[in-house]
N, C-alpha and C positions, 0 to 999 in steps of 0.2 A: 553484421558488424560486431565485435568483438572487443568490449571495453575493460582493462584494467585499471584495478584501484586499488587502493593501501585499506584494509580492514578498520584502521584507526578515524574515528569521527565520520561513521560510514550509516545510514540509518533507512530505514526502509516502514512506509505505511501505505496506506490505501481507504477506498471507501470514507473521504471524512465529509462528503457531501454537501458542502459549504452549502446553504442559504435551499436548502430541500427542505421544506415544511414535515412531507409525508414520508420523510423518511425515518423520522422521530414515531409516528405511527407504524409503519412498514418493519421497522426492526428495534421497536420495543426501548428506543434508548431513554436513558434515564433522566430526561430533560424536558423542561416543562415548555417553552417557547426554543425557536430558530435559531433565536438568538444567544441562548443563554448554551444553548450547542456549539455554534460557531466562537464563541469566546474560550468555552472552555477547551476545545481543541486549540485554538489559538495558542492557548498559554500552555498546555501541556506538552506544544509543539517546542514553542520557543523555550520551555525547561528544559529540555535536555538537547535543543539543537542550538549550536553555534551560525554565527552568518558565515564565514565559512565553510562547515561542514558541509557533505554530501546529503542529499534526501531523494531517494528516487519512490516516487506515489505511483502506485500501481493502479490509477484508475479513476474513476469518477469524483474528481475531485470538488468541481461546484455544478452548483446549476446558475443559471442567467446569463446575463451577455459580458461584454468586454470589462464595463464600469463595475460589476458586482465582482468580477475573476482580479481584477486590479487591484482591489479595496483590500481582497484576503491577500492578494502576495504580497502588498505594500506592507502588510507588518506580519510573514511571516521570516523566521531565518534559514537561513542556507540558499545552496545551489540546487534546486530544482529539477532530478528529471522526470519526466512524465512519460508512464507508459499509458494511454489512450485509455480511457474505461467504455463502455456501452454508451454512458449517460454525457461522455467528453466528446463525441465525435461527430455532434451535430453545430458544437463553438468552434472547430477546429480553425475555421477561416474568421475570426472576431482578432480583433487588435490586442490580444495577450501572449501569445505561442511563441513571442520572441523573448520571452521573458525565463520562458525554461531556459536553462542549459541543452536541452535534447528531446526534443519530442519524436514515439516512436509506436507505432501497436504493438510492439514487443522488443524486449532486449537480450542479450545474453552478455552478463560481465565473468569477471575474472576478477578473484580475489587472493593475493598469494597463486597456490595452485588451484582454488575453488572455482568451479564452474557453477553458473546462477545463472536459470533464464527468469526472466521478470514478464510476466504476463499479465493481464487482468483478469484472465480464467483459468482453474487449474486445468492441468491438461491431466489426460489419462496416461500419452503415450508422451517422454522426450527423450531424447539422446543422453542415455545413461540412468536413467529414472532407475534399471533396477541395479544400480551401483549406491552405497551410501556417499560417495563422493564427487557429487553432481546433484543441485538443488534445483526445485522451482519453487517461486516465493510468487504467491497470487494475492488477489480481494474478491470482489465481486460474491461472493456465499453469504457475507455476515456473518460469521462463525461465531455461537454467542456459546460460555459456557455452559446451558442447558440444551446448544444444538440441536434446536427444532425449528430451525430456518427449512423454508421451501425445498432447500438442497440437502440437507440432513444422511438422506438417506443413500444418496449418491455420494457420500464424502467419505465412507468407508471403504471407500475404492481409491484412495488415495496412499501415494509410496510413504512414509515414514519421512521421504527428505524433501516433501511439499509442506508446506506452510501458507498459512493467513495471515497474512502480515496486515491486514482492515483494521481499523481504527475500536471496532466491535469487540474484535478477539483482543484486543491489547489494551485495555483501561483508555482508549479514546485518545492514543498518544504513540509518537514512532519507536521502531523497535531498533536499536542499534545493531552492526553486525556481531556483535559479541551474545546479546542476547539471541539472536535468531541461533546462532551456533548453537547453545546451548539448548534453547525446547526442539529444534531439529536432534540434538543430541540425545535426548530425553527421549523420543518417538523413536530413534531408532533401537533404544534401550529396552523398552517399554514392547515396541514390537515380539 
């Protein structure tokens, strides 16, 4: 399926792990309690997102059951799509999944003429990867500025117009499609 959307108030994150203890452990983030995590993506979230706007999360978005996944959507904004993560696929059947706009293990949108697959793992191989004008925008790695995640060494294998749109790589907040333009922009310069 094959979704178009307008570039303006269009925002893309991943990885924010709602209410995961050990993930604060696991990938070294800067926060001392679960909670003082989930607030501040909360608000970093609703900084720069309107209720309106678009937000498609690339992935593992909470842990626990229906009443914890309700709590965070209850006060975050936007419209919601969810590409499935590793750590989403065991709630899938919990009384929240109607609450997205779109739930999917993977998407592919359109933006203008921009082609975007939305995954929750980079891929090595996709249709048009080695064009700069066809993106994949993933999570699931933790991409930290010092890039000494588990995957590290596998990410150098990555096209210039793949991106980490996780909450890790980005100051713990979503990245709009102007911005992803841009460090997509920068990587294919840079290459």
């Amino acid at each position: 399926m094959n979704f178009k959307f307008d570039g303006d108030r269009l925002f893309f994150t991943s990885d924010t792990h709602f209410n995961h203890t050990n993930i604060l452990r696991y990938c070294n983030r800067p926060f001392k309690t679960v909670g003082q995590m989930n607030e501040t993506i909360i608000t970093n979230w609703n900084n720069v997102v309107e209720p309106d706007d678009i937000v498609f999360h690339l992935g593992d978005f909470c842990l626990g059951g229906a009443e914890e996944w309700n709590k965070i959507l209850d006060r975050l904004n936007g419209r919601i799509y969810l590409v499935l993560g590793n750590h989403d696929l065991k709630n899938i059947r919990q009384g929240f999944i109607d609450r997205f706009e779109h739930v999917a293990m993977s998407m592919c949108i359109q933006v203008g003429k921009k082609k975007i697959y939305l995954n929750h793992f980079p891929y090595l191989c996709f249709d048009g990867g080695y064009h700069n004008d066809v993106w994949q925008l993933f999570g699931h790695v933790h991409t930290r500025p010092s890039n000494t995640g588990i995957d590290a060494g596998r990410l150098q294998y990555l096209f210039p117009t793949q991106l980490d749109v996780g909450v890790d790589n980005n100051n713990f907040m979503p990245l709009s499609f102007d911005e992803v333009r841009h460090k997509i922009q920068r990587q294919i310069e840079s290459n």
